[in-house]
N, C-alpha and C positions, 0 to 999 in steps of 0.2 A: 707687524705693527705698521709696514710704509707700504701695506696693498691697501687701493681705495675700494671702499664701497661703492658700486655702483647701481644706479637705480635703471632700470630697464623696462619700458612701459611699450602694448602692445600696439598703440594707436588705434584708429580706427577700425573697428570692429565689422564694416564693410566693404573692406582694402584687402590691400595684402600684408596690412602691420602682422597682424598673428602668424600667418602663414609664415613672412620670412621671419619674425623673433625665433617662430620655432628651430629653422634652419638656420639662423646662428647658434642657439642652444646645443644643437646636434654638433658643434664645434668644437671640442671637448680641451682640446690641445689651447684654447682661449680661457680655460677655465681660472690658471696660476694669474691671469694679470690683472682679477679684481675678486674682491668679494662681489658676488653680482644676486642682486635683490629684483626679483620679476615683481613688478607691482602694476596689478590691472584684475580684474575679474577671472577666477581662474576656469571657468566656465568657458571662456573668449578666448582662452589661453591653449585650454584643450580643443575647443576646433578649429585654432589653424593647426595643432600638430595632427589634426584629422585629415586637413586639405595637403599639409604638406608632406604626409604618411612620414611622420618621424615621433613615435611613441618616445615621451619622456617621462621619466619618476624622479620628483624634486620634494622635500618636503615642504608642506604649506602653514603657516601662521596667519593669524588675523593683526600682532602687533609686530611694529619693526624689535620691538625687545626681547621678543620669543625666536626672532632669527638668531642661529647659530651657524658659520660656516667654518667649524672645526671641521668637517669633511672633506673639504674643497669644493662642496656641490652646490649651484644656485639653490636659491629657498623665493620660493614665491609667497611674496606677502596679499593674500586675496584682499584684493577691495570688490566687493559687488556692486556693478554700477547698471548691468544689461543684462538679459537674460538671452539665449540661442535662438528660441523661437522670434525673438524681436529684430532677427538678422535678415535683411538681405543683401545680397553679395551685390556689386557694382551701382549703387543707388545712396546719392544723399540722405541720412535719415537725422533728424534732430534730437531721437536719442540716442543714437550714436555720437553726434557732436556730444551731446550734455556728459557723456562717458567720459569721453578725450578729454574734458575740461575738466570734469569733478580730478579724476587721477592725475592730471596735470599740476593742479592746484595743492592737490595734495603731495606730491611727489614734493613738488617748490619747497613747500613748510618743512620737510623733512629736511631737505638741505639748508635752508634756515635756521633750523635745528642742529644741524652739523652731526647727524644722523646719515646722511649720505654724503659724497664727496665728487659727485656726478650724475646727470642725468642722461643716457640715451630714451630717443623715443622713436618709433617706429611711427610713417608717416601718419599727420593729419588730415583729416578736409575742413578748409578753413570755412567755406558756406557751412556745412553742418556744425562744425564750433559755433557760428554766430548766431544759427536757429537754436541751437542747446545753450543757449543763456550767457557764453562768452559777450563781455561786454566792448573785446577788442578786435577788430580785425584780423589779427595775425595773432600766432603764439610770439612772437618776435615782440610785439608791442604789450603783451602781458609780462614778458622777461623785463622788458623796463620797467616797468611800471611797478611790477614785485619785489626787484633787487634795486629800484630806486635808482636807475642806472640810465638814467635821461639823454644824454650827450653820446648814448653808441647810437649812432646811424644806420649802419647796414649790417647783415647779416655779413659772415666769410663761407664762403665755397669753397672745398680742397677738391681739387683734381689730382692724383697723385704727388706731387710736391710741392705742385702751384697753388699757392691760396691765392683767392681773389675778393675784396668786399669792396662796398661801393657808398658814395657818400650819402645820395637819398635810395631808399627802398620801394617799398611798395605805393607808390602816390601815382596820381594821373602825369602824362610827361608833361605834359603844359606847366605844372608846378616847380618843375626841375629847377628851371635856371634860377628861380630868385631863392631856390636854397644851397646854390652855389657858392660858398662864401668861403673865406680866408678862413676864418675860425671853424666850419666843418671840415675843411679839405682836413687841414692840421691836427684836430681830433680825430678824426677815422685812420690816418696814417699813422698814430699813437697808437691806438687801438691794432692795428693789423702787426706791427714791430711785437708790440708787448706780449701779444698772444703765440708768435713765432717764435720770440724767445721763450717763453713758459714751454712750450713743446722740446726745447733744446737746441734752436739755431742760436749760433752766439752773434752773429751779425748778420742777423736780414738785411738782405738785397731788394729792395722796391720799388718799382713804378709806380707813376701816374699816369693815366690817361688823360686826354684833352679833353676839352666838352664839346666842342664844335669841330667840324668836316676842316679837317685837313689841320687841326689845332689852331682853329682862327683865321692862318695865315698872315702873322702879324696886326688883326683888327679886323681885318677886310671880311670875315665873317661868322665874328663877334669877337668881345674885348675878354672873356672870364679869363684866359688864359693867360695875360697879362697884368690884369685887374686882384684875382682872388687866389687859381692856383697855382702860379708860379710864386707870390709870397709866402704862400702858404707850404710848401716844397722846400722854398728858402729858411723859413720858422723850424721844419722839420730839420733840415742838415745840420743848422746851429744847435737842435736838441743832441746831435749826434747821431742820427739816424741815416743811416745808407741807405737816400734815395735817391731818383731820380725823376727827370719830366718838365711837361707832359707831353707825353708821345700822342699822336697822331688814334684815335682810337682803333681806327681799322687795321694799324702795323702793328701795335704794341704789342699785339700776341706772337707774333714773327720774331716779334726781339729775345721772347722767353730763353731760347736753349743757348743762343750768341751772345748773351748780354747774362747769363746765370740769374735771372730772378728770380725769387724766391714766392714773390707776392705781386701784387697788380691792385690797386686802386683806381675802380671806375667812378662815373659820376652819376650813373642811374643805372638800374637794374638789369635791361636786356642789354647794358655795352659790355657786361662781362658774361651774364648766361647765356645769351647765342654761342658763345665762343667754347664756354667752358661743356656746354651740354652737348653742342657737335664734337666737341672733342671726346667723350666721353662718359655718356648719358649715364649709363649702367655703373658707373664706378663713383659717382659722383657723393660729396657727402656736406652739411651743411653744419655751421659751426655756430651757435648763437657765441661770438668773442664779446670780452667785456664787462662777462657776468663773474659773479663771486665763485662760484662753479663752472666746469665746464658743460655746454650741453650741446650733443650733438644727433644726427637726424638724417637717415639716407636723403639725399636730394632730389629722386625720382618723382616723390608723391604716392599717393594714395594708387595707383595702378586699377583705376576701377575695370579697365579691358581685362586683365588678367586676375581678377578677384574669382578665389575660391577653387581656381582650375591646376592648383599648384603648380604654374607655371613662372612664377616670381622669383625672381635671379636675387641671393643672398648676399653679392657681393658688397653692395655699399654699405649693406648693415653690420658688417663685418670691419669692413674697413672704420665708420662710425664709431665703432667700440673700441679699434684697437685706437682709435684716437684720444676719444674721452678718456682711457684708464691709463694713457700716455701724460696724459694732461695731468690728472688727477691723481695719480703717482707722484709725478715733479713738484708739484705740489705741495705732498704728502712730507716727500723727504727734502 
């Protein structure tokens, strides 16, 4: 009764989603920590376990109501969105986005439905989402927008213990500073605590990071860190939340192992991905926090140099799941 359902989608069908879903599938010893639901075309399904030579036999449904996992065994729920010969390996194609988004969308409703209790997804290409009829930039900005969940800013990145999210996302840098504000810092630092604690730390340790070279330096060059994020730091410690900041953005990762943090709060997208991706490209996994489900997402991307040649490293997909059905367990019980 307290293992979650988990929904497990192939991504892009021009990547190496198939390929490594398969290579996790092949994981057998993952099987006990979810019911796990393949949901993607199961045509897409069978050739990446073609590229990644890992024959699998799972039984297949067209409704989530005819899934059964008294076995223990995934069941793949076929949705038909592409057919094989409409594939090619390492190339944007726009039905391949319209694929990632019809199953995306669908997958959503499911957890809306409270049919599933997690989403993983094996990567996207967000240009091909937005040729295939996605009306959002990002799957990040379709999660708000579907769970009505306005106020999460940034996506979280786990690096083996370290989570890291950031207050604005995907926007040009010019934009940064004026969404620099007291009241985001202090919601994305809610958001990074809540989602720690859901996974089972009982008091996250957290930074901030500065916004400016050298953290201002007292005004001298620039005031946010006087202005927005150190109130907003102070609004978070009166919540009770064990934080700290703002560190200097070039040290704050230095502080990691000396200072035990747990998590890190940037204030734009490459002041924690440079850090986190040289630390660790291959291991990397991406966390949409904040939503009513968990959902999470190797960090790599779509890998178009290695599409098809099954040379695609399974590990963050793996670690990705063992995340979500951690989540969605805790949850559960």
């Amino acid at each position: 009764m307290m293992k979650p359902t988990i929904g497990v989608l192939l991504g892009d069908a021009t990547g190496v989603g198939p390929e490594i879903t398969a290579k996790l599938l092949a994981h057998t010893e993952l099987y006990p920590l979810a019911n796990i639901l393949i949901i993607g075309d199961q045509r897409i399904f069978k050739m990446g376990q073609q590229v990644a030579n890992v024959p699998l036999s799972f039984p297949v449904v067209t409704r989530i109501e005819d899934a059964s996992f008294d076995s223990g065994m995934p069941v793949v729920l076929d949705y038909p969105t592409m057919a094989p010969e409409e594939v090619t390996y390492k190339k944007v194609n726009a039905k391949a986005g319209k694929s990632v988004y019809e199953t995306l969308s669908f997958s959503i409703d499911l957890s809306l439905e409270h049919k599933i209790d997690g989403i993983l997804f094996a990567p996207f290409h967000k240009v091909a989402m937005t040729q295939g009829g996605c009306p959002f930039h990002s799957e990040f900005e379709l999660f708000k927008d579907r769970y009505q969940r306005p106020d999460v800013h940034g996506e979280i990145n786990i690096l083996d213990n370290l989570w890291t999210t950031r207050v604005t996302s995907h926007i040009a840098l010019k934009e940064v500073g004026a969404l620099i504000t007291k009241e985001r810092v202090w919601t994305t630092i809610g958001v990074l605590h809540r989602e720690l604690k859901k996974f089972g730390l009982e008091k996250p340790h957290l930074a901030v990071s500065a916004l400016n070279p050298h953290g201002g330096e007292e005004g001298m060059f620039g005031t946010e860190e006087m202005t927005e994020i150190g109130p907003a730091i102070q609004r978070a410690q009166a919540d009770g939340i064990y934080v700290e900041g703002p560190f200097p953005a070039d040290t704050v990762f230095r502080r990691v192992e000396k200072d035990k943090f747990d998590g890190i709060i940037n204030m734009y997208h490459d002041q924690g991905q440079v850090a986190t991706k040289l630390l660790g490209f291959e291991r990397g996994v991406t966390l949409h926090g904040g939503m009513p489900v968990p959902i999470t997402t190797p960090a790599h991307g779509t890998a178009f140099g290695r599409a098809g040649e099954n040379r695609a490293d399974a590990t963050a997909i793996i670690r990705a799941f063992q995340i979500v059905c951690q989540l969605a367990g805790n949850k559960k019980k």
